[in-house]
Structures are given as structure tokens and as C-alpha cells.
N, C-alpha and C positions, 0 to 999 in steps of 0.2 A: 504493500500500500504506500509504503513510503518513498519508493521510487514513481509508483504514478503520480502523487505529490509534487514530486520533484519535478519532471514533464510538466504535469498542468502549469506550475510555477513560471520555469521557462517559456511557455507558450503566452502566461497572461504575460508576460515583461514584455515579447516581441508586439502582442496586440496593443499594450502601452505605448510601447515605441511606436508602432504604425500609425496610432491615433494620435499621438502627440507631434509625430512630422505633420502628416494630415493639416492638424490643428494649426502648425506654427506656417504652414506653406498658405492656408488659407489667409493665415494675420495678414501676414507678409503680401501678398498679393492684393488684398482688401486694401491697405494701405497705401499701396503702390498705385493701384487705380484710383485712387479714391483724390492722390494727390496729383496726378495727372490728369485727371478730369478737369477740379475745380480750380487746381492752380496754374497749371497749364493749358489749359482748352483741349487737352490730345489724347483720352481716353483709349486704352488698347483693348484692344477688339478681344484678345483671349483672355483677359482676365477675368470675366465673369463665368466662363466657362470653366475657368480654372479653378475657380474658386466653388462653382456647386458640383464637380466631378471631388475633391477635398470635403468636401461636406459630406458627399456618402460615402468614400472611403472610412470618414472618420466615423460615420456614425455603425458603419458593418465592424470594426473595430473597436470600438468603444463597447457595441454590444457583447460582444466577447470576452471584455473586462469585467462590466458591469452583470454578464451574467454569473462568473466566478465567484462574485462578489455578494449572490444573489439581490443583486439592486436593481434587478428588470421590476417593472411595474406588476401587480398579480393582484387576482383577487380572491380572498380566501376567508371572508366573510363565514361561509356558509361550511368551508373548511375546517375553521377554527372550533364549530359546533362539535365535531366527531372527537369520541373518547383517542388518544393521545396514539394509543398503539392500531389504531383503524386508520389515523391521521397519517402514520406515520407510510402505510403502506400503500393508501390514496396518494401521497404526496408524490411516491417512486415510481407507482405508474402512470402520474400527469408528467414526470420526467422522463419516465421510456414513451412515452408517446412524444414530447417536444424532441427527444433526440433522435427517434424516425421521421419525424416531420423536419429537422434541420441536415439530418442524413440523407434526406431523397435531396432537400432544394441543395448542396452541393453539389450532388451528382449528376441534376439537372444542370446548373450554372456553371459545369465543368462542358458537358454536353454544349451550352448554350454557345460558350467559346469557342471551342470546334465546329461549327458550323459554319459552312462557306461566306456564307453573308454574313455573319459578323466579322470575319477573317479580312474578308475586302474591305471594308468599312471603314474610315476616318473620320475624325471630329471635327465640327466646322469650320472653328475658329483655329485651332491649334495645329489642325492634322495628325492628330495622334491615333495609330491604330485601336481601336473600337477590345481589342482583347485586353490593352494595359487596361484600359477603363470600366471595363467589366472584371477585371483580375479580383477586384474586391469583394465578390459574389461568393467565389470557391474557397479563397483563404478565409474572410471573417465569417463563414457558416460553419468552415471545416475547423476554427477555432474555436466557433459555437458548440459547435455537436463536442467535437472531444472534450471542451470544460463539462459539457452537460453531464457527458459519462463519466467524469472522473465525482459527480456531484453525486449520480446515482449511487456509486460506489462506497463514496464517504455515507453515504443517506440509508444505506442498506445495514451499513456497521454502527450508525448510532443509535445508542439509546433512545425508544422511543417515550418514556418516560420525561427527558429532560423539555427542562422551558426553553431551552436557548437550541437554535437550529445551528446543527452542524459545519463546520468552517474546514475546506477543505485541507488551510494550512496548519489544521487544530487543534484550533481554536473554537471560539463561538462567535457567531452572531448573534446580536438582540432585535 
């Protein structure tokens, strides 16, 4: 277990890293247009482009983080009603179902890339091959699904007794 720890670990630092370039390539160019617009009159044509192709980058990465983290959004209202150890098993198969449902849209947005028409394809302002830009489809899902399994994992070994949900690097969450 403690070696898929370790992996999961690795894997959120490089989803960190990806979202935080993301993030900082976004500033940086937001910036950049922003001062060339109103302080120069000379607006570049691919910085808007640049800037929301960065935005989902960041945000298929961020979710990667943020699900390790369990800080995705969820609603368990009606969850939270069920005795602790019902809870506990509801919970793991709402995660083997999320991590089939992020396991196929990999394998699909792996698919989606090989496919001749988006191989041909450039982006309008920039010309960048249509595959760098969908690149973020297959890694930040395929970062998805594997943190998700390493959750189930950790979720399957913990106490269903306890208040506090399981932390992959473990720890707890509150």
C-alpha cells in the first residue's frame, strides 16, 4: 500500500506542476494582452486562444489534484443518513463507478487523438496541432482515474467506524 502511496504522491506533484505552469502561462499571457491592447493599440491575435486552451488544461489538472484531495464538489446529504459501515461501502462503489466512468473517457480521448481529423487539424490563431490541445483529455483523466483507484484502495482498508475520511497520504480528512 505504501508504495501505491508513493505513485499516487508522484502523480499529484506532476498534476500540480501541470496546473501551476497552466496557471502561470495563463497570468503571463493575460497580462501581456491585456497591456498590449490598452496601452499599445496592438492586441495579439493568439493570446486569447492561449489563454482558454490554459484554462482547461488547468482545470483537467487541477481536477486530478483536487480529487486526491477529495475536494471535488459531492453531494452526500442523503449519504451521510446511512449507518457508518453501509456508508462506508456505498461510498467505494460510487468510486468504482466514477473510476469506470473516468477509465472509459481516457480511453475514448486517447481514441479521440488518433483520429485522422483531429491529427490534421490546427488552431486558428496559433497553428498548433489540435492533438497538443486535446493532450489534456488523456493525461488529466488518466491522472483522475489512477488517484481515484488508489482512493478506493485506501477506502476499502479504512475503518468504517471512524469520523474522519481516509487520506491517502495517512492521514485524515475532516
Amino acid at each position: 500500500m505504501k508504495a501505491i502511496q508513493g505513485v499516487s504522491g508522484v502523480l499529484d506533484q506532476i498534476a500540480k506542476w501541470l496546473a501551476t505552469v497552466a496557471t502561470g502561462v495563463m497570468w503571463l499571457v493575460m497580462c501581456y494582452c491585456v497591456i498590449m491592447r490598452y496601452v499599445f493599440h496592438n492586441a495579439p491575435v493568439w493570446g486569447d486562444e492561449l489563454c482558454r486552451y490554459c484554462l482547461v488544461w488547468l482545470s483537467f489538472y487541477g481536477g486530478a489534484v483536487a480529487l486526491r484531495r477529495r475536494s471535488l464538489a459531492n453531494m452526500n446529504l442523503l449519504v451521510n443518513l446511512i449507518p457508518p459501515k453501509t456508508r462506508k461501502w456505498v461510498n467505494i462503489a460510487v468510486s468504482i463507478l466514477s473510476f469506470v466512468l473516468l477509465a472509459v473517457f481516457t480511453v475514448w480521448s486517447v481514441q479521440l487523438i488518433q483520429m485522422r481529423s483531429v491529427q490534421i487539424q490546427k488552431t486558428p490563431a496559433m497553428g498548433l496541432p489540435m492533438p497538443i490541445v486535446y493532450s489534456c483529455l488523456p493525461i488529466g483523466l488518466g491522472l483522475m482515474a489512477l488517484q481515484q483507484l488508489v482512493l478506493i484502495l485506501v477506502d476499502i482498508g479504512a475503518d468504517p467506524e471512524a469520523t474522519e475520511i481516509a487520506d491517502p497520504e495517512g492521514g485524515a480528512v475532516e
